[in-house]
N, C-alpha and C positions, 0 to 999 in steps of 0.2 A: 863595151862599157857605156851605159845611160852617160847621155847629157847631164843631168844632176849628180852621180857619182863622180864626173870627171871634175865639174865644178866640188864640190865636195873635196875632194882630194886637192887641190889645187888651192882653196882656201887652207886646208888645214896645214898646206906646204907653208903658205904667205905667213900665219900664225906662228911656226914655228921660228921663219925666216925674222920676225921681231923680237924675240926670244922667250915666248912660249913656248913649251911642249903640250902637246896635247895628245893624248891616247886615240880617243873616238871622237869623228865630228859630222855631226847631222846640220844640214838646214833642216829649218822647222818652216810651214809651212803657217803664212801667219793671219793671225785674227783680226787684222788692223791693216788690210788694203789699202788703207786710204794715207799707211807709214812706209807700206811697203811688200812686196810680196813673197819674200821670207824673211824671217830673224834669225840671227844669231843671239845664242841665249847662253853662250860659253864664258862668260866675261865675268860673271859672278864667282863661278869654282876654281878660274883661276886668280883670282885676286883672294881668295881665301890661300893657295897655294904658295901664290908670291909673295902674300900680306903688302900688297899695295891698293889703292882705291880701284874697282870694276869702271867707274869712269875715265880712270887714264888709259886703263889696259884697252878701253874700247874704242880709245881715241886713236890710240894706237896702230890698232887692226883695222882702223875706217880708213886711217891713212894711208896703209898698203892696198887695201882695197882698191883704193880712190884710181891708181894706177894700171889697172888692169880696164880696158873697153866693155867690157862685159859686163859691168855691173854701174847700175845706175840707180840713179836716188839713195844716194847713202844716205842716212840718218842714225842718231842716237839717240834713243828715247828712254826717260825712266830712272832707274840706279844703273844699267848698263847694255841696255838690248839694240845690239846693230839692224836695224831696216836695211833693206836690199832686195832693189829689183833689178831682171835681165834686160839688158839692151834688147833691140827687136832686130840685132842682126844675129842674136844666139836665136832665139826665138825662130827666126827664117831658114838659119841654117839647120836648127834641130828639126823642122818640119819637113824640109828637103831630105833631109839623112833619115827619117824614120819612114818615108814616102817610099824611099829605095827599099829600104829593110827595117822592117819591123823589130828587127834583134839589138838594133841601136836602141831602143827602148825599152831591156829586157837586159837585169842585170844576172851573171849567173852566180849560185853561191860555190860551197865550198863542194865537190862533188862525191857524192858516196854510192853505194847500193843498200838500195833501201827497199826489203821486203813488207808489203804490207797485205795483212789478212783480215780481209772482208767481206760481208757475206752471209756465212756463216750458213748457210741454206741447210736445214733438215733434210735426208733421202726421205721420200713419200711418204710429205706434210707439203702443204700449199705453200706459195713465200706469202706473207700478209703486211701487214704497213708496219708492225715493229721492224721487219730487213729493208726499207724504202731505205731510213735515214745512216746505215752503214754502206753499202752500195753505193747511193750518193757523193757522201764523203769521202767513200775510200777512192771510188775510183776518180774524183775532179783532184785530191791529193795525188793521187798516181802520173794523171797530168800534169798538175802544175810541178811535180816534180823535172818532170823528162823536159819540160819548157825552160828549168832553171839548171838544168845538164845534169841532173843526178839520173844513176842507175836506177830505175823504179820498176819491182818486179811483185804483180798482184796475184793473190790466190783465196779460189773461193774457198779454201779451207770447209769442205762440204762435211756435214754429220752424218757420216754412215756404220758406226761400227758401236753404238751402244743401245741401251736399251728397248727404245722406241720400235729401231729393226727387230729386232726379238717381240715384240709385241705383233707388231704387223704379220712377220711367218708365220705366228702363234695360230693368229687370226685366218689367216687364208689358210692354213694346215684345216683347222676347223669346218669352215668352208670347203675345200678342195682336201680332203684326205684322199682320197685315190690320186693324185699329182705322182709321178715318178718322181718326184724330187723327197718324197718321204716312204719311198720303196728302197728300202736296202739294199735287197738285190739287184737292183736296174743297175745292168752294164752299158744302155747305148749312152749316146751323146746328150747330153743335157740342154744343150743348144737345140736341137732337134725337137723339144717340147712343144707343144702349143699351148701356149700360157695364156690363161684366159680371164687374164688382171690387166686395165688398161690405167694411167695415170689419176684418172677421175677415180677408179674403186679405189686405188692408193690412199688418196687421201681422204675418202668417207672411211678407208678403215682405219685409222690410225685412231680416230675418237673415239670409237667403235669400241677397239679393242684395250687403250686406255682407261676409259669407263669400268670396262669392265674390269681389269686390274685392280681399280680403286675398290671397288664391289666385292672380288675375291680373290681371297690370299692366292687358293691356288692355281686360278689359272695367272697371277701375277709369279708365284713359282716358279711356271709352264716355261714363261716370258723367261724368266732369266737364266734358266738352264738351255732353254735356246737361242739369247745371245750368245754365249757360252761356248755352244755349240757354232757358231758363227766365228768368232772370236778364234775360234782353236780348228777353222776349217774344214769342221767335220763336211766327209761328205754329203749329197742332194741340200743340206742346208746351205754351206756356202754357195756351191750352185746358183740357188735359187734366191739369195740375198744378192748376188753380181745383175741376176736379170732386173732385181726390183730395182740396182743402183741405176744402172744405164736407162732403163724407163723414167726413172725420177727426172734422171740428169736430163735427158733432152729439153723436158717439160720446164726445169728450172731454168736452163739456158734460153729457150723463148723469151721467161717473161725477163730476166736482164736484158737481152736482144732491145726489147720494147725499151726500156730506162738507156738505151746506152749505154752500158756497163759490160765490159768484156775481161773477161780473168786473164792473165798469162798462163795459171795455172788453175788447173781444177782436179786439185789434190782433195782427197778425202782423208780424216781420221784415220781411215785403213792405211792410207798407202806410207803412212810410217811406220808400222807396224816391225817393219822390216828391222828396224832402228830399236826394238823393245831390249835384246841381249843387251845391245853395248850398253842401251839406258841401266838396268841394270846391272850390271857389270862398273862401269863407273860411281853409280850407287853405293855399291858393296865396297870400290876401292877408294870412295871417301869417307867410309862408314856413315853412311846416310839412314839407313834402311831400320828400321824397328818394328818389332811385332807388338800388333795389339789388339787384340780378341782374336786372333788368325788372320788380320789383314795384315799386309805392312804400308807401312806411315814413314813418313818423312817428317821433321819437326821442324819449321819455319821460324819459330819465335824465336825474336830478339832480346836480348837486356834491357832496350833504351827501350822495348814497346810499351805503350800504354794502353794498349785497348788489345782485346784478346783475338791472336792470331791463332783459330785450331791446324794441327798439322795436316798436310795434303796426305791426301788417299792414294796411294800406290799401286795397290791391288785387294782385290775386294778380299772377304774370305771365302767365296764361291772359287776365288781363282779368276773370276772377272775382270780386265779392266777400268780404270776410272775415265772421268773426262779428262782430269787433271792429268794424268797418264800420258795419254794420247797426244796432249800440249807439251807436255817433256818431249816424246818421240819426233815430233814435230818437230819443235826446237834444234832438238840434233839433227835430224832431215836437213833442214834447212842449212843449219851451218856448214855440214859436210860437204853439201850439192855446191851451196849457192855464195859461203862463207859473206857474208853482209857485212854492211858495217852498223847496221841499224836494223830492227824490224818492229812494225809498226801494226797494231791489235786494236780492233773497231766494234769498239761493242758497249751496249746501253750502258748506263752508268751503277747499276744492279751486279757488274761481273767486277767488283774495285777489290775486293777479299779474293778471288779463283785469281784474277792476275798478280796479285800482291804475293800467294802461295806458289802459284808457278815462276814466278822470274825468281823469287830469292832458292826455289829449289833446284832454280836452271842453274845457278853461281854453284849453291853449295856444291852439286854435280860437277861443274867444270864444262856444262854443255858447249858454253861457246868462250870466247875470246875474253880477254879482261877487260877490254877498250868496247865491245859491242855494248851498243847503247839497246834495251829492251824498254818497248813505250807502250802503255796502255791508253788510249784515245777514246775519251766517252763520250754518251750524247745525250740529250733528253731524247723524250717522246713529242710525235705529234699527236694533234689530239683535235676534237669534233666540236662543234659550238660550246658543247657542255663542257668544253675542259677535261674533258675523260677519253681514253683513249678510243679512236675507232670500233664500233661494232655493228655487226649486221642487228636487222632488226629479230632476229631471235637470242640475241646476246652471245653471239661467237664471233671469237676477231674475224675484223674484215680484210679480204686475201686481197692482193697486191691487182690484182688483175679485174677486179670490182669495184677498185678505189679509180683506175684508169681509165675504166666502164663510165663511172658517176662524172669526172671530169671532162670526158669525151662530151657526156651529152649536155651538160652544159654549153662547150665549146659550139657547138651544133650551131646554138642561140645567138651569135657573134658572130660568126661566119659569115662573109661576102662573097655570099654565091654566085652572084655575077658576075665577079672576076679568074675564082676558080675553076679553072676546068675539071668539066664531070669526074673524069676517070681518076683523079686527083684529090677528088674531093675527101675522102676518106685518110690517105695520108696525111693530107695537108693537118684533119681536125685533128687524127694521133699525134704529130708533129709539136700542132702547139698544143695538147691535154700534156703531154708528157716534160714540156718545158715548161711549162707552169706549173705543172705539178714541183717538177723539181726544184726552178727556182724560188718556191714558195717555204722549199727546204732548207735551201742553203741561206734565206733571210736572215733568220736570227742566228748567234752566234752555238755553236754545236751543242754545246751542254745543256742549252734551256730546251724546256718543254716549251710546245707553243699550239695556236688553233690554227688548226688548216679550213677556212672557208671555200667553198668551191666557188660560190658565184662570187666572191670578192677577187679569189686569184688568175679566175678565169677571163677579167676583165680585160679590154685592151685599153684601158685608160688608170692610172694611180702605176704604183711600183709592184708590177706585175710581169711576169714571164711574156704573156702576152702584148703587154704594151710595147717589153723590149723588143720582138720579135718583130711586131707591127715599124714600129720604127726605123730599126735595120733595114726591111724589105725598103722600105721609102728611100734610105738613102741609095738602096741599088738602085732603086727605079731610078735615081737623080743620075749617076754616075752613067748609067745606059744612055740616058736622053744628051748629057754632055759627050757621048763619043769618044771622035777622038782629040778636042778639043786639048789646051795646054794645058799640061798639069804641072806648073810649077810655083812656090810659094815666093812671093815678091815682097808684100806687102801686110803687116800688120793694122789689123782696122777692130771693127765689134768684136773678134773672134779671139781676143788674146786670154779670156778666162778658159775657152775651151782649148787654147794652147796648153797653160798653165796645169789644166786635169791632166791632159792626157803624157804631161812631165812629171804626171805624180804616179804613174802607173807602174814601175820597178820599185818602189816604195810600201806599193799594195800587197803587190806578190810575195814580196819579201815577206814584209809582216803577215799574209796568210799560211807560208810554208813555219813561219815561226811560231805563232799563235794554232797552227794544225786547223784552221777556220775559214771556212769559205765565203764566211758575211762580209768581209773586208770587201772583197772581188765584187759579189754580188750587190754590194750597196755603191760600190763605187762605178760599175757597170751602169746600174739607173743615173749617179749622178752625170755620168759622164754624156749619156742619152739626152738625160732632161734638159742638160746646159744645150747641147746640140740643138736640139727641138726649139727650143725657143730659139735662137739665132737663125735659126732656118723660117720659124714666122716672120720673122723682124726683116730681113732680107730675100731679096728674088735675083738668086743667083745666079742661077743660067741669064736670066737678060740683063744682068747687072751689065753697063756700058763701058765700065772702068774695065779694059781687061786683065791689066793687073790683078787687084780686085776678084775678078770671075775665076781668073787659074789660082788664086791664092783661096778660093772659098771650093771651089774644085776637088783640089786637094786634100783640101781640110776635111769633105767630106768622105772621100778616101779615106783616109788613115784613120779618122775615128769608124768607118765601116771596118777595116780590120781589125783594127783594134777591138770593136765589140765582137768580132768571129774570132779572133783568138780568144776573149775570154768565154766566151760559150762554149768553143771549143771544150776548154781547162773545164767546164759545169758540165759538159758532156751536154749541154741544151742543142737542138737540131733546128736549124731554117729553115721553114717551106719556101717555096717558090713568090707563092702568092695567100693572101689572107684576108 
């Protein structure tokens, strides 16, 4: 339990102990440093409660106060707001305790398992800067989950089993018609082939052959009678969709590789497939199912709704699949395997209608538990000077690995190559493009769109990936040059505001796991930096003469060095060595 939780609690003990009750009780972190460095702002709703004046009640509560060491400069200011600051021997003792372990400043919440699907990668399509900002966020949520003890279990939930596959074999059928894989008769082993599609044809053909769908009906026909055929496992066609899956997949696992983003799982669409009977089957035995023009539907609409919900697709009238489908099977997958208590779905804010029809027809189904929580998590877009989203310069989105291209070579231009060694130099400049990149993501709060600048975010000076990074390295280089000098906190001096942040850091987390929002972390990461930075101009630590003083600044600079490595950590950002 945090320093502040335990004070927390122990106030709202002393509260009761005058004869309040109180349900929930926060220190507020306050606007008026100069009254105090938190309020209590509780004094008002209970005096509406007791129907006595907020003034006595708070006279009250300052009195119990008054009696405990730990708090100092009581005040009452206003119609009813207690001022209160910490002694500097909580202060001393909480920099010691979070020196040892960092989990003394890390509250955990209530603990679940919690699946989250993100991702979302097409089979052979490029990833491009719409999958940056799900990636991102699903997987620094995945962390800060495991950080605050919940079960967190991610999956790139990969797209391999609708129509796009079917277009693409259409295509390379076209292409490669003598292939054994569209010889009927071929008995050998299909593994045995030499397929002569590498990831790059993958994805020039996908447009390729899209185009050309749009163009004509029947090679769009072609297309769907060969997902179909996919779908239903015919032979040389399923074959030869496994080889294009496992080619994709490698290609797509690099570039998360690059972002820092690792799945637990790398389930495809297909591999719930498995799960379609019981789907339904349970269907059928909630009487779910209805025909309509030879598909069947499921009807979603409510009584109370006011805006028009159409029913989900169930299956096509080809006999096909839907997307929506495939998220039911999923669904049951998941709860069967992995039974959650939550699962958690990362996708632009364009998919609010597909999740709204899949969860209420996961209920009506019975897919999962009455108490599981189903949460759909949106996001804006990033976007280019102009405010519009990413494109290369012939007007096709720009792939994920072009956007890290253009960042790199900026980073280039910043670069302290005198300090980097050669052989390094290359990781080092990935290192910080791809932590800048990211944290330039996680800045504003998930749902807004926003412009991604490169030469603004690639700076090592402003609130920047890079300046954090730069920063960080400096205070290793401090703690290197101090040795093994003492490290222990004695004395309060300049440094009691960056005491004070980094007691606000179980507050952050919290409210980021609650808000599902990485901006909290991310803005409170610079503050916590920027407050360092300057106290580190203002003071010369290592010669400071007071050695009090030196092992107390020491220190100091420790725990806020972990402290910024555990929260890069959670943003999945990487340290180079040197910068």
């Amino acid at each position: 339990m945090s320093v502040i939780k335990k004070i927390e609690d122990d106030i709202s003990k002393m509260i009761r102990e005058v004869g309040y009750e109180i349900d929930y009780f926060k220190l507020a972190v306050s606007n008026r440093p100069d009254l105090g460095e938190y309020q209590i702002n509780d004094c008002m709703n209970l005096a509406k409660k007791y129907h006595k004046s907020p003034i006595e009640i708070a006279t009250e509560i300052k009195g119990k106060l008054e009696e405990d060491e730990r708090f100092t400069n009581l005040n009452i200011a206003g119609p009813g707001f207690i001022n209160i600051s910490l002694s500097d021997k909580v202060l001393i003792d909480s920099m010691n305790a979070i020196y040892e372990d960092i989990n003394h400043n890390i509250d955990q919440v209530n603990p679940k398992k919690i699946m989250l699907d993100y991702g979302g990668a097409n089979v052979a399509k490029s990833l491009h800067v719409g999958h940056l900002r799900s990636a991102n966020i699903g997987e620094a949520l995945k962390r800060l989950l495991k950080v605050l003890g919940c079960d967190a279990i991610s999956d790139a939930h990969l797209g391999d089993y609708g129509r796009p596959l079917g277009l693409v074999l259409l295509e390379i059928k076209k292409r490669y018609p003598g292939l054994a894989y569209f010889d009927f008769s071929y008995e050998g082993d299909y593994s045995d082939i030499d397929l002569p599609i590498t990831n790059d044809d993958l994805e020039s053909i996908y447009p390729i052959a899209s185009q050309k769908a749009k163009e004509d009906e029947k090679y769009l026909e072609e297309a769907r009678e060969i997902t179909t055929k996919i779908q239903n496992k015919e032979k040389g066609y399923y074959d030869l969709w496994k080889r294009i899956v496992e080619i994709s997949k490698k290609e797509i696992k690099k570039v998360y590789d690059k972002l820092n983003v690792f799945y637990d799982l790398w389930e495809g669409e297909s591999d719930s497939i498995a799960y379609l009977d019981e789907l339904l089957a349970l269907c059928e035995e909630n009487r779910l199912i209805e025909l309509s023009e030879g598909a069947k539907i499921i009807k979603v609409k409510e009584e109370e709704d006011t805006a028009p919900i159409p029913p989900l697709l169930l299956v096509k009238s080809n006999g096909s699949l839907s997307y929506e489908t495939t998220d039911l099977t999923t669904i049951l997958e998941r709860s069967k395997k992995f039974n959650p208590d939550e699962i958690w779905y990362l996708a632009d804010s364009r998919q609010q209608l597909h999740f709204e029809q899949v969860f209420r027809a996961s209920r009506k189904a019975k897919l999962v538990r009455d108490d599981v929580k189903l949460e759909y998590i949106s996001f804006g877009t990033m976007n280019g000077k102009d405010g519009k989203p990413f494109k290369t310069r012939d007007g096709g989105v720009l792939s994920l690995n072009k956007l890290i291209e253009m960042v790199m070579k900026e980073v280039e231009t910043h670069l302290n190559y005198d300090i980097v060694e050669k052989e390094k130099v290359e990781e080092t400049i990935e290192k910080i493009a791809i932590s800048s990149l990211k944290y330039a993501d996680f800045l504003p709060f998930r749902s807004t769109d926003y412009i991604f600048d490169i030469s603004k975010f690639a700076d090592t000076e402003g609130k920047t990936g890079a300046y954090l990074l730069y920063s960080t390295i400096r205070m290793k280089s401090l703690l290197s040059k101090a040795g093994n000098s003492t490290k222990e906190y004695q004395q309060v001096s300049t440094d009691r505001d960056i005491i004070l942040t980094l007691l606000q850091l179980p507050s952050i987390l919290i409210k980021s796991y609650e808000m599902k929002s990485l901006n909290e972390i991310a803005d409170y990461l610079y503050t916590l930096t920027n407050k360092y930075n300057k106290f580190y101009s203002e003071n010369r630590i290592l010669t400071e003469e007071n050695e009090n003083l030196k092992s107390s600044w020491v220190l100091l600079t420790d725990v806020v060095y972990h402290t910024n490595l555990l929260l890069f950590d959670i943003l999945g950002l990487q340290v180079p060595e040197k910068m």
